[in-house]
Structure formats: structure tokens, C-alpha cells
KEKE-3310 file (N, C-alpha, C; in steps of 0.2 Angstrom, whole numbers, plus 5000, padded with zeros to 4 digits):
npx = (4871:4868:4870:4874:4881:4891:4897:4904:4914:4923:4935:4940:4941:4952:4949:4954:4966:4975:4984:4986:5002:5002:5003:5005:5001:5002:5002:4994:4999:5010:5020:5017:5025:5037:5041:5041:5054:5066:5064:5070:5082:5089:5089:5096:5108:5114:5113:5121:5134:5139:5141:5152:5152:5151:5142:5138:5137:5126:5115:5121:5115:5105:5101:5098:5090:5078:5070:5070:5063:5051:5047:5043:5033:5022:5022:5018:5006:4997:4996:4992:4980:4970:4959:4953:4960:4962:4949:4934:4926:4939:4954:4968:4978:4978:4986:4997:4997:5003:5004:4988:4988:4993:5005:5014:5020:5028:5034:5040:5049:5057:5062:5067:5077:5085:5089:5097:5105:5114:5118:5127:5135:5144:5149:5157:5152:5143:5126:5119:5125:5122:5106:5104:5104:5097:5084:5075:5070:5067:5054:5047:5050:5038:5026:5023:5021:5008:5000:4996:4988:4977:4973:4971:4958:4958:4961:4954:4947:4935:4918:4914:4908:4918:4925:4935:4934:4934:4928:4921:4921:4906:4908:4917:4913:4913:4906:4896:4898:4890:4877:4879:4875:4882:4888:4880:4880:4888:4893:4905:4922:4935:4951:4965:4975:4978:4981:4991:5002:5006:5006:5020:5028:5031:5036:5047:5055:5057:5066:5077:5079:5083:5094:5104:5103:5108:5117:5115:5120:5123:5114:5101:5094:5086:5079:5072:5065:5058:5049:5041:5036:5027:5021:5010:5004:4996:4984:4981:4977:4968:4958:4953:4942:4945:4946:4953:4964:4958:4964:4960:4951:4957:4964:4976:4988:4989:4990:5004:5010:5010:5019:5030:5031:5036:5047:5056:5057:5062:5076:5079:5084:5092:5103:5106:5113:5126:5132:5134:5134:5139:5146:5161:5167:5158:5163:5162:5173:5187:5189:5196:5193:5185:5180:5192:5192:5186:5195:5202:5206:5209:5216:5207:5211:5223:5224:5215:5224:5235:5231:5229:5240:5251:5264:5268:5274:5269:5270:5272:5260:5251:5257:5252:5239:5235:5241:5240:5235:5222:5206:5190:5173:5166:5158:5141)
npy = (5005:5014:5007:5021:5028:5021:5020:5033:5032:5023:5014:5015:5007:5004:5009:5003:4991:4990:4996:5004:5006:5009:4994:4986:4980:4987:4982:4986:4977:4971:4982:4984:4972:4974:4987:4985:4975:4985:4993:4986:4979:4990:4994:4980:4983:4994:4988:4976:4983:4990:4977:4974:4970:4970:4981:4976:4965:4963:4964:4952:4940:4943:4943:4927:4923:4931:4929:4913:4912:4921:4909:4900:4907:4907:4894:4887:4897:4890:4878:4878:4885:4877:4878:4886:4880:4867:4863:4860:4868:4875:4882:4876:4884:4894:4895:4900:4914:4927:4938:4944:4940:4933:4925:4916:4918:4908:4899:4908:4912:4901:4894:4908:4905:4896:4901:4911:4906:4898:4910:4917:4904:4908:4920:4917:4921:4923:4915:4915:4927:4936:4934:4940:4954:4955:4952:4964:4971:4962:4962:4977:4973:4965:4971:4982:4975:4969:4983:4978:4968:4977:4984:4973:4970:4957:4946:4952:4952:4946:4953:4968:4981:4992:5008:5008:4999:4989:4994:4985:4981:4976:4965:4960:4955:4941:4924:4921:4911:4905:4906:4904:4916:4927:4940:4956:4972:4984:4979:4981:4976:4968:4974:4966:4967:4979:4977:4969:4976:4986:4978:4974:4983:4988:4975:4977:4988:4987:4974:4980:4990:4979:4974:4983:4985:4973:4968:4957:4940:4927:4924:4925:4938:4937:4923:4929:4939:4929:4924:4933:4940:4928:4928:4939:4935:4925:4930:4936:4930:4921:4932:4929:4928:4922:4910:4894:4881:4870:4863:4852:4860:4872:4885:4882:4889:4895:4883:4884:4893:4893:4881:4885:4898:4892:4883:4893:4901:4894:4890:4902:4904:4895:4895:4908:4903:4896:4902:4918:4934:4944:4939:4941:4946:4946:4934:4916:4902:4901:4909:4920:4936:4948:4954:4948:4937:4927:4925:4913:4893:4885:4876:4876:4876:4882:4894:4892:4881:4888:4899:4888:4884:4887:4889:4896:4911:4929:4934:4923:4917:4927:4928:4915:4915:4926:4920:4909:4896:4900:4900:4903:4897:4884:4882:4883)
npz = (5705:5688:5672:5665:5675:5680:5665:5665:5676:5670:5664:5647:5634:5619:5602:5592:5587:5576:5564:5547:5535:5522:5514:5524:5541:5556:5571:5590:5599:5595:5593:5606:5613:5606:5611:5625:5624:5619:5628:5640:5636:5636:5648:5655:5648:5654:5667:5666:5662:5677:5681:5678:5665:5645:5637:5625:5626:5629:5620:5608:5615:5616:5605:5601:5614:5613:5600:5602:5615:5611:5603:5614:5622:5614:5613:5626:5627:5618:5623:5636:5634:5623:5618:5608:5598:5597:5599:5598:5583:5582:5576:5572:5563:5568:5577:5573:5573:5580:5581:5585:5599:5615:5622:5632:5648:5654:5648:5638:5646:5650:5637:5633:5641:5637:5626:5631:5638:5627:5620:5629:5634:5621:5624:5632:5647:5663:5664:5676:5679:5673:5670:5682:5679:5670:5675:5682:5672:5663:5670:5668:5653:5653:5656:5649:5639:5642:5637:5625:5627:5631:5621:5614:5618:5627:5638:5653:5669:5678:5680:5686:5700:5701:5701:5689:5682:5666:5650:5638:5622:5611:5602:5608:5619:5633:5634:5648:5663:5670:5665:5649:5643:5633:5640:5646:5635:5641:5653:5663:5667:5677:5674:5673:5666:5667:5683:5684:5673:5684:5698:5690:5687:5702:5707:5699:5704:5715:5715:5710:5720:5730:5728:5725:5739:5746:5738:5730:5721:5710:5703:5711:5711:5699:5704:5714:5706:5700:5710:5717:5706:5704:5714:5711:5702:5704:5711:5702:5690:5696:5695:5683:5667:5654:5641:5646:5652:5663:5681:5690:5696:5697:5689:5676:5673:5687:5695:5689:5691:5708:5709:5702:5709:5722:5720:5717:5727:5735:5729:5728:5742:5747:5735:5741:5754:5750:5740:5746:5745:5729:5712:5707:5696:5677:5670:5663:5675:5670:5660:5648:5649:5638:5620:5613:5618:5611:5602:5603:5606:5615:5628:5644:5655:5660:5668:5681:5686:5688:5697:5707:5712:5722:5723:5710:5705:5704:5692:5683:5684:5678:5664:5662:5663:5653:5641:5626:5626:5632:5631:5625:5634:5627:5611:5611)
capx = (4874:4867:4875:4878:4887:4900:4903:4908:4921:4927:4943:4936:4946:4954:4943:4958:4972:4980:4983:4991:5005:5000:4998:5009:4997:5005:4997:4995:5000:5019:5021:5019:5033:5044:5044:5046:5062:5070:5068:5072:5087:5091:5092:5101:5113:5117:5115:5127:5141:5139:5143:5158:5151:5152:5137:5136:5135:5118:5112:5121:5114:5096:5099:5097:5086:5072:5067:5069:5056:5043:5044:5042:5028:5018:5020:5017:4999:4994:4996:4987:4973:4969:4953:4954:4966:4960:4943:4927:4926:4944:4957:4974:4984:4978:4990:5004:4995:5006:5000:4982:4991:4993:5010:5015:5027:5033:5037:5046:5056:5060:5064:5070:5084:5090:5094:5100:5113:5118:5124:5130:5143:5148:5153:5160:5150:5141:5120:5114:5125:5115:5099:5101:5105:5089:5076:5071:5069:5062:5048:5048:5047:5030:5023:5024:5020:5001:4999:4993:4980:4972:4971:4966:4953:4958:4963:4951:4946:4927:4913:4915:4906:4923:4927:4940:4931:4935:4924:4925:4917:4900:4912:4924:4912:4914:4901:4896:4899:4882:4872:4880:4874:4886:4886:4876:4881:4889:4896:4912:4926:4942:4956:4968:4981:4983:4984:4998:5006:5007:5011:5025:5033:5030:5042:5053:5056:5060:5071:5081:5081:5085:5100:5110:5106:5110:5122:5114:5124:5123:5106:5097:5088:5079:5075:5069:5058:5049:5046:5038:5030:5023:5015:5007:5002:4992:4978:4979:4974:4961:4952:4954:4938:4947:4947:4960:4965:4957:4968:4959:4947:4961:4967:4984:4993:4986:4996:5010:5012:5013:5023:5037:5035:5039:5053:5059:5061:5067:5081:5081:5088:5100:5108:5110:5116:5129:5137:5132:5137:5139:5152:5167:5165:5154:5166:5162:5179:5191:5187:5197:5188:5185:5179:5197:5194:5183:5196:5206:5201:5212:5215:5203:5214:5228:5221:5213:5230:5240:5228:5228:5247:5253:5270:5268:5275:5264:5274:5269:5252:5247:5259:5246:5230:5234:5244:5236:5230:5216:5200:5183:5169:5166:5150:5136)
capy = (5010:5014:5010:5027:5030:5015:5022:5037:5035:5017:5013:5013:5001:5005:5007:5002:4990:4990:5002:5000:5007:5006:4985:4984:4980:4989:4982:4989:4970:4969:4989:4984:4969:4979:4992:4982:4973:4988:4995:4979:4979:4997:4994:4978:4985:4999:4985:4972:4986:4989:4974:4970:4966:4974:4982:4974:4960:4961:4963:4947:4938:4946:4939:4922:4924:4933:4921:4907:4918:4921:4902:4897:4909:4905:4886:4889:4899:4886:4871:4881:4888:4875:4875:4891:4879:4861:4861:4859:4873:4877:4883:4875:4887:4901:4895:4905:4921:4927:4946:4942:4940:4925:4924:4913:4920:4904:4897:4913:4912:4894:4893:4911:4906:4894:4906:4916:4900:4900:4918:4917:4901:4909:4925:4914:4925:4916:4916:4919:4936:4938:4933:4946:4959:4957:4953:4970:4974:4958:4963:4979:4973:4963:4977:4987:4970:4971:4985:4975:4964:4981:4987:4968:4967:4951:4944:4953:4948:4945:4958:4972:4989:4997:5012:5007:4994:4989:4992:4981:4981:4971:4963:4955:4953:4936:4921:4920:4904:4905:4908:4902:4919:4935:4947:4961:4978:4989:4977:4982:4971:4970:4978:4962:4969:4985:4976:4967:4979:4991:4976:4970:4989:4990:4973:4979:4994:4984:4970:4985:4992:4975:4969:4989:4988:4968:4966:4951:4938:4921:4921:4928:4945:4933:4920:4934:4941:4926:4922:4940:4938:4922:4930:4943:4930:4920:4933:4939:4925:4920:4934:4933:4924:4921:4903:4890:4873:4868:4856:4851:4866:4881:4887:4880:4896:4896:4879:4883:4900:4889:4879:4887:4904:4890:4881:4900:4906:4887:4892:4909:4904:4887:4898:4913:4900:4891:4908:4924:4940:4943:4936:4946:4946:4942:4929:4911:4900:4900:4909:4927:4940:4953:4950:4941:4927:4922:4921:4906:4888:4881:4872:4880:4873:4885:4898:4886:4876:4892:4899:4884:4884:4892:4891:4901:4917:4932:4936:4917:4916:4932:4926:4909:4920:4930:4915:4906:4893:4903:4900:4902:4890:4879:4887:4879)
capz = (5700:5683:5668:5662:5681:5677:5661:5667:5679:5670:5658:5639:5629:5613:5599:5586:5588:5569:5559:5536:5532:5516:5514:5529:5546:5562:5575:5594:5602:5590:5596:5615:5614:5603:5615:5631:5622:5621:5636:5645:5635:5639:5658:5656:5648:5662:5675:5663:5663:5683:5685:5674:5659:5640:5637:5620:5626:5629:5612:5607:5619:5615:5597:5605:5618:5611:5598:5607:5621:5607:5602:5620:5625:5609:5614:5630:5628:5614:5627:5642:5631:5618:5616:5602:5592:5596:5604:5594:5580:5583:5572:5571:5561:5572:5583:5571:5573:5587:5581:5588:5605:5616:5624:5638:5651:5657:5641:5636:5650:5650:5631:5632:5645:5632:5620:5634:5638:5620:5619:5636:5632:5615:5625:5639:5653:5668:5664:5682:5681:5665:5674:5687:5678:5665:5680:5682:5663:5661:5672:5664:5646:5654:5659:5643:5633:5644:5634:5618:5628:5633:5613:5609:5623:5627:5645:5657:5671:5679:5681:5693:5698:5704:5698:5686:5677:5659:5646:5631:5614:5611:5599:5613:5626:5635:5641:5655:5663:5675:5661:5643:5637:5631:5645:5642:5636:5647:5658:5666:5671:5679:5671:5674:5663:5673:5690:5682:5674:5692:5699:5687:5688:5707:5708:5696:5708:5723:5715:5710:5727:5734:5722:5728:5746:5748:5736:5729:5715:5708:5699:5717:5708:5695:5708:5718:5701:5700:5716:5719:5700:5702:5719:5710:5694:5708:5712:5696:5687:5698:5692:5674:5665:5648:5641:5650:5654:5671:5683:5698:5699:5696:5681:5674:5677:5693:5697:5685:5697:5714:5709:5703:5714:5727:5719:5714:5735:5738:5725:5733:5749:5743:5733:5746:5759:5743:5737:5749:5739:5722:5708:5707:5689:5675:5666:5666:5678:5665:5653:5649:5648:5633:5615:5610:5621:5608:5594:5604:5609:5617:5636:5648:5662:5663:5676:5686:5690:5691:5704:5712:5712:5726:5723:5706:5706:5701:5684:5680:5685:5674:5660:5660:5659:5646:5636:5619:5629:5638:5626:5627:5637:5624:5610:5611)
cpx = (4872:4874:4880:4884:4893:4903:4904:4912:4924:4931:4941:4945:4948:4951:4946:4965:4976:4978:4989:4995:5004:4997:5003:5006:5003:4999:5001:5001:5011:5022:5022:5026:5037:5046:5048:5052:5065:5068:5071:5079:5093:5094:5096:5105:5118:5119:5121:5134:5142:5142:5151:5158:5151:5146:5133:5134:5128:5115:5116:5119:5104:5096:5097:5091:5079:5068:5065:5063:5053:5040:5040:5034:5022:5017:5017:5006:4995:4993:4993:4982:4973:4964:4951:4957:4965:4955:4938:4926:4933:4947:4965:4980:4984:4981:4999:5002:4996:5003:4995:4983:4991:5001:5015:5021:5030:5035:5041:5051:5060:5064:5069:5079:5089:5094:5098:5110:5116:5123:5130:5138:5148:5151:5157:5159:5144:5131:5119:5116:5120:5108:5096:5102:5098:5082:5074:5067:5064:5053:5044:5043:5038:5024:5021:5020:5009:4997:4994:4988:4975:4970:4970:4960:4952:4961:4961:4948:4938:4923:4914:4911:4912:4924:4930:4939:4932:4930:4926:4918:4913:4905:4915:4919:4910:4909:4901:4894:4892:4879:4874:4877:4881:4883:4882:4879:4882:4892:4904:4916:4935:4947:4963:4975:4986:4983:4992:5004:5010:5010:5019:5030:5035:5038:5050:5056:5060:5063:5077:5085:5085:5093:5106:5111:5107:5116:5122:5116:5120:5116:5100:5091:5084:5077:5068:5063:5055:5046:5039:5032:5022:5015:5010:5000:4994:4985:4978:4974:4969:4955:4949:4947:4936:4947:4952:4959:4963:4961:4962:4954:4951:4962:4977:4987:4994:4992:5002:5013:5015:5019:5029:5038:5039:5046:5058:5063:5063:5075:5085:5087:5094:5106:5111:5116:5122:5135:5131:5138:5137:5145:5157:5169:5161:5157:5167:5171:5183:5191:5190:5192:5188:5182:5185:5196:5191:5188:5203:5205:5205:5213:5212:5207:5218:5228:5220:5221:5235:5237:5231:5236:5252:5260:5275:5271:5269:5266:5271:5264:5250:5250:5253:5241:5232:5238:5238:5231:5223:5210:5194:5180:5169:5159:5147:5131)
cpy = (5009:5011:5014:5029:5024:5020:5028:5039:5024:5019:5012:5009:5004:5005:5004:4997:4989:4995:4999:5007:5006:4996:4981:4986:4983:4988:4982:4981:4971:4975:4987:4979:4972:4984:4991:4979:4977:4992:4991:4978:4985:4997:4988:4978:4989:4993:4981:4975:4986:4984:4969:4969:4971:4977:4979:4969:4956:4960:4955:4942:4937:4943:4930:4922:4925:4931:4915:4909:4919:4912:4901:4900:4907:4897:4884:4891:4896:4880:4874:4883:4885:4874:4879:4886:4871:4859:4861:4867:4876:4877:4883:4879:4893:4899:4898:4911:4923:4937:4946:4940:4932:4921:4922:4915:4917:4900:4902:4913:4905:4895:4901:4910:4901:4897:4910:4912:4899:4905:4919:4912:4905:4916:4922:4919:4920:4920:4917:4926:4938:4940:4937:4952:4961:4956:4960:4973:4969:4960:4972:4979:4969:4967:4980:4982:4970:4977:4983:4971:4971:4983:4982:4966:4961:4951:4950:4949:4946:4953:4961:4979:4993:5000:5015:5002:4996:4990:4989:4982:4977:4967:4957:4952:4943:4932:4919:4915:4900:4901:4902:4906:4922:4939:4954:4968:4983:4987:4977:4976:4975:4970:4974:4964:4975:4983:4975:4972:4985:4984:4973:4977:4990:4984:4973:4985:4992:4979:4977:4990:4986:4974:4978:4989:4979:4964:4960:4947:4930:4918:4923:4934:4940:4926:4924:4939:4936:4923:4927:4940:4934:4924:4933:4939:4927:4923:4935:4936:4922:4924:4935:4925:4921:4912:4899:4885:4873:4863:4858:4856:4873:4879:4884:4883:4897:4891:4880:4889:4898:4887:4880:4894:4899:4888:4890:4902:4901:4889:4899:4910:4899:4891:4906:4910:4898:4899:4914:4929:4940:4944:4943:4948:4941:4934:4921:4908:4898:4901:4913:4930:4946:4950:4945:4935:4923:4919:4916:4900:4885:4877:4876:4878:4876:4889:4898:4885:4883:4897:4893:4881:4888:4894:4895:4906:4922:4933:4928:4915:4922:4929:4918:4912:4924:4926:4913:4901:4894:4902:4902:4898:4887:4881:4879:4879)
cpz = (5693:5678:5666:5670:5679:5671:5661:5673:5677:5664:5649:5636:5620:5607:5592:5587:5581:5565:5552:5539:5524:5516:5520:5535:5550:5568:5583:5597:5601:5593:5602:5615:5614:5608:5622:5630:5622:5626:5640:5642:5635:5646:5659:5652:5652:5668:5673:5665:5671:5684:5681:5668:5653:5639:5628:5619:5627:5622:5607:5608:5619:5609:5599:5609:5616:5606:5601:5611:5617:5606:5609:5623:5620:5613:5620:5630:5622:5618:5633:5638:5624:5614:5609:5596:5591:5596:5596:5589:5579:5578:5569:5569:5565:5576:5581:5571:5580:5584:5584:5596:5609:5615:5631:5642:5653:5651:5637:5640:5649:5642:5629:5636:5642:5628:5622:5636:5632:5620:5624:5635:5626:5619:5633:5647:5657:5666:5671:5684:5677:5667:5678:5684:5672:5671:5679:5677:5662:5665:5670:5657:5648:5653:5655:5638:5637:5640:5629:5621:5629:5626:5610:5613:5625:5638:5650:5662:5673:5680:5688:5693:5699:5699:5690:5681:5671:5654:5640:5626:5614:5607:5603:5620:5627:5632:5644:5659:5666:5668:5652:5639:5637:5637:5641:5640:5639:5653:5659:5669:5673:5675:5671:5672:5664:5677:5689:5679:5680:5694:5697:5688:5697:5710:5705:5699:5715:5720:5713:5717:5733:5731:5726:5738:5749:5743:5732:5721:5714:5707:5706:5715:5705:5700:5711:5714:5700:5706:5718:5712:5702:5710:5715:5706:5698:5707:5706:5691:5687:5699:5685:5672:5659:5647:5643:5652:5662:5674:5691:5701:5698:5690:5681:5677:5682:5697:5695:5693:5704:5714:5708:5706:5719:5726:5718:5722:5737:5736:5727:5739:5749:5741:5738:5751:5755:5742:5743:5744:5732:5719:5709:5696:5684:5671:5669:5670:5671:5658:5653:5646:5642:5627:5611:5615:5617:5599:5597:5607:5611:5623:5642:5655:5664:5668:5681:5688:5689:5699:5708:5713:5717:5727:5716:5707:5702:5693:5679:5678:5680:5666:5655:5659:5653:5639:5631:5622:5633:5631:5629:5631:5627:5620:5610:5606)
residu = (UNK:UNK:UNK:UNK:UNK:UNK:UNK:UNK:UNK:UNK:UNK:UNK:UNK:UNK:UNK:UNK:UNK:UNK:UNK:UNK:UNK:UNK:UNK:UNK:UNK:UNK:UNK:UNK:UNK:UNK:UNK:UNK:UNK:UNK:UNK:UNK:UNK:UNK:UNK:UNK:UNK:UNK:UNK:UNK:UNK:UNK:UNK:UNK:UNK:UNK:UNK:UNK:UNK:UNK:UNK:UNK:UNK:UNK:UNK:UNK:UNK:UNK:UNK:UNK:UNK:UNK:UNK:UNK:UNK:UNK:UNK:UNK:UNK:UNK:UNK:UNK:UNK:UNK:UNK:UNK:UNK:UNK:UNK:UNK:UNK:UNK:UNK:UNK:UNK:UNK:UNK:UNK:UNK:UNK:UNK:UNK:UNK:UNK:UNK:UNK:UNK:UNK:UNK:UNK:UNK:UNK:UNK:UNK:UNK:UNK:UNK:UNK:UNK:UNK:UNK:UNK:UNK:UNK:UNK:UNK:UNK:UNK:UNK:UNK:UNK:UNK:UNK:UNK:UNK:UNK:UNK:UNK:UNK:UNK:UNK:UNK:UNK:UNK:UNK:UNK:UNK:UNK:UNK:UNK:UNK:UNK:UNK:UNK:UNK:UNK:UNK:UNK:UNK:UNK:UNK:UNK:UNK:UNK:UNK:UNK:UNK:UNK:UNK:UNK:UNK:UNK:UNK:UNK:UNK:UNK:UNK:UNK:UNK:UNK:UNK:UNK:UNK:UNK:UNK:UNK:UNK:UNK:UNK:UNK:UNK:UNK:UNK:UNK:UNK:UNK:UNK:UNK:UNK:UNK:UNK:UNK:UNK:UNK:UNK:UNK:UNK:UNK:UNK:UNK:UNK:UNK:UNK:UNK:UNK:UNK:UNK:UNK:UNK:UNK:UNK:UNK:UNK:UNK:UNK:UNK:UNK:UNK:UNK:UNK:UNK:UNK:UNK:UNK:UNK:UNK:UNK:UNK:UNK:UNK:UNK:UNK:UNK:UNK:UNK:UNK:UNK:UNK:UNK:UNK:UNK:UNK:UNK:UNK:UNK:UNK:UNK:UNK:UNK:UNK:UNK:UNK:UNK:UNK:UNK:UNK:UNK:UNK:UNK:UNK:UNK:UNK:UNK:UNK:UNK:UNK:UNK:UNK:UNK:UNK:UNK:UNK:UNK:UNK:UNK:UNK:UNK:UNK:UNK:UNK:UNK:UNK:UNK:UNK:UNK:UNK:UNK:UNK:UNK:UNK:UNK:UNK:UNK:UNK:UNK:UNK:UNK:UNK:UNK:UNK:UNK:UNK:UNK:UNK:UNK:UNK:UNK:UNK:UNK:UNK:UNK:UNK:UNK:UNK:UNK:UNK:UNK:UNK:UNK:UNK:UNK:UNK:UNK:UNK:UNK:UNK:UNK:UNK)
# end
């Protein structure tokens, strides 16, 4: 197949990713985030009420979280891909130029689900309702966040004649590990960023479908998203030919993906077998629920031992849940 045949039936790449607001850069990359966070924060809102929960609570909970999840992914894709920021010619500071893209998913989730436990204790609701109720979104906001590597022409994968091939800028183009030249002009590659995004919408479609027709609780939906992720992550990666930490002949990613899709469907089934169904509401064990539980602090214990009190009357046992003594969990 010609040249000119590839480059008319391939993907052209953006020929602009920032645009001034006068002396204020707007670039495509910061747009894709931004807009995955609020979708993702859209739908788990709807799913948070479903299931009990405030729907404001999300956004309190996003303030937390979402910081935390850019640090994490920033630190993340500087400690897998170091060579930009340590290696020979490298450029240390450019390792705070989080606009230029270069955002780890497993360092945003890990770091992000800190801030997620934060929010979570201070509104005293349980994080694996939390968890399940943003999986979807979360894959979602990924999806939309791929956006930005295709307008920065970054994380592509290897040379391909299909159809759909990516073209990139003489600018961007790779080298080519064979050789140690620059691919040549005109070479197509795979579109890595559109697999994942179809694949990241395709699981966020079926965890949705799964979670209404099995009823699934106790952190089960976000096990069950990166199990399914991490599947997708595997081939994905193994086709991408962007700079990265090698372990053992695969790429970091590649091991990071293994290893914890595994632990992910280990955690999948534990907790099915542990708790089957889902919570009966979102509110951590002794905590009351609403935004006043947070203006009292006092013995977490009284619910508990009036439950557990079978010779209570009912008049007693409501009169101790809704008493002064009911507090929040504990902030963190």
C-alpha cells in the first residue's frame, strides 16, 4: 500500500493542541481531564443518590480525591517513564509540567483513593460504596482524559498499515528501536488511545450492566473495573512504543497491569464470598446519617450496643440513634 493509500483512509492528528486566551494558554490535554472529571462526577452523583447517598456528597469528597489523583498520577508517570526527567539530557523540572501530559492511572487511583478516604471519613460514609458508585465514571473520565494524548501526539503505539492508523507530525515521530533512526514520513501507527478509550467506555457499559442485574456492594463494581481495565491495559500497552521502564523484558505497566488485575478478581471473589449483596446503606457502622452528624462528636458506641440489645424496646433504640451521643467516624 502507498503512502498516499494509508493517508487516505488513516486518523490525522490534531494539528493544534493549545490555544491563548490572550496570555492565558488553553490547552487540549487540561480540557480532556476537566471534562472527564465532570462527567464522572455527573454519573456518580446519580449512581451515589441510588444508592442512599447525598448527591453532594460527591463533590466534597471530589475536593479531596482529585488532587490527591493528579499528584499520584503525575508521580506515578515520572517513576515509570524516567528517562525524560533523569536519563542522560533529561530535564528534572519537566517533571511539573503536568499540561504536556503524562499521567499515571495507577498512581491516581492509589493516591486518589486517599483523598477519597478523607472525604469519606469526614462525611462518615463507607469508601467501597463510594468506590462503586464512581467505577463507571471513573472509566468514563479515562476515556475522555485520552482525548489529550491524541492532540498531544504522544502515547502511540507501533507501525501499522490498518486502515485506521495514526498519523503524527514529522515533529512527534518516534525512533525506531531496530534502526536508532526517526521513522520516516508517512508512517502510520496504532491509535493506542482510541483502543483504550472504546475499550474504557465498552467496560464502563458492562460494569453498569452488571452492578443492576447482580445487585453488587461492598467495593465489588471497582474491583470488578480494574480487573476488567487492567485486562484491556495489558494488550494495550504491549503495543504502545513510547519511552518506559523495562522489568524483565515487559514494560512496567505491563507488570503493574498483571499484577494487580490479579489481586483485583482475587479481591473480586473474597469479598463476594464475605459480604454477597449490597450495603443497606451508604453510612459508615455507627455513624447517623445526614449532613448534622457532622456537627456532633461524641460516643460512636450507642447504636451498636442498642442493636445489639435485644431487650431494648423500639422507642429506646431510635431514641439512642438519634441522641447527642451519635457523632461522626472520627476526621481524618
Amino acid at each position: 500500500m502507498t503512502v498516499i493509500g494509508q493517508l487516505a483512509a488513516s486518523i490525522p492528528s490534531p494539528d493544534q493542541h493549545t490555544w491563548h486566551l490572550g496570555p492565558v494558554p488553553i490547552r487540549a490535554y487540561a480540557l480532556a481531564i476537566l471534562a472527564g472529571i465532570v462527567v464522572a462526577a455527573w454519573l456518580t452523583m446519580r449512581r451515589w443518590k441510588a444508592r442512599g447517598g447525598d448527591p453532594d456528597d460527591v463533590l466534597e469528597i471530589a475536593f479531596w480525591a482529585v488532587p490527591f489523583g493528579i499528584v499520584g498520577g503525575r508521580l506515578y508517570h515520572v517513576f515509570s517513564t524516567p528517562d525524560p526527567y533523569w536519563g542522560e539530557n533529561g530535564d528534572p523540572v519537566s517533571a511539573l509540567y503536568i499540561w504536556e501530559g503524562g499521567l499515571g492511572i495507577w498512581g491516581a487511583v492509589a493516591l486518589g483513593a486517599v483523598g477519597a478516604w478523607i472525604g469519606c471519613r469526614r462525611l462518615g460514609v463507607r469508601l467501597s460504596t463510594f468506590a462503586d458508585a464512581l467505577a463507571p465514571g471513573l472509566l468514563i473520565a479515562q476515556a475522555i482524559g485520552r482525548l489529550g494524548n491524541w492532540f498531544n501526539q504522544e502515547l502511540f503505539g507501533a507501525p501499522t498499515e490498518l486502515p485506521w492508523g495514526l498519523e503524527i507530525d514529522v515533529a512527534y515521530l518516534p525512533v525506531d528501536p531496530a534502526t536508532g533512526l526517526q521513522y520516516a514520513e508517512g508512517t502510520l501507527f496504532h491509535p493506542t488511545f482510541l483502543y483504550e478509550m472504546l475499550w474504557n467506555l465498552a467496560a464502563a457499559a458492562l460494569l453498569i450492566w452488571l452492578d443492576r442485574r447482580y445487585r453488587l456492594g461492598h467495593g465489588r463494581v471497582f474491583w470488578a473495573y480494574v480487573a476488567i481495565y487492567t485486562l484491556g491495559r495489558v494488550w494495550i500497552e504491549m503495543l504502545r512504543i513510547d519511552t518506559a521502564e523495562v522489568v524483565l523484558g515487559m514494560r512496567l505497566n505491563v507488570w503493574t497491569s498483571l499484577v494487580v488485575g490479579l489481586g483485583a478478581l482475587v479481591a473480586f471473589v473474597v469479598v463476594g464470598r464475605l459480604h454477597p449483596g449490597r450495603e443497606d446503606g451508604v453510612s459508615l457502622p455507627g455513624s447517623s446519617e445526614g449532613p448534622a452528624a457532622h456537627e456532633t462528636d461524641g460516643d460512636l458506641g450507642g447504636t451498636a450496643e442498642a442493636a445489639a440489645d435485644e431487650d431494648t424496646d423500639t422507642t429506646d433504640t431510635e431514641a439512642s440513634a438519634a441522641g447527642p451521643d451519635q457523632g461522626p467516624a472520627p476526621r481524618a
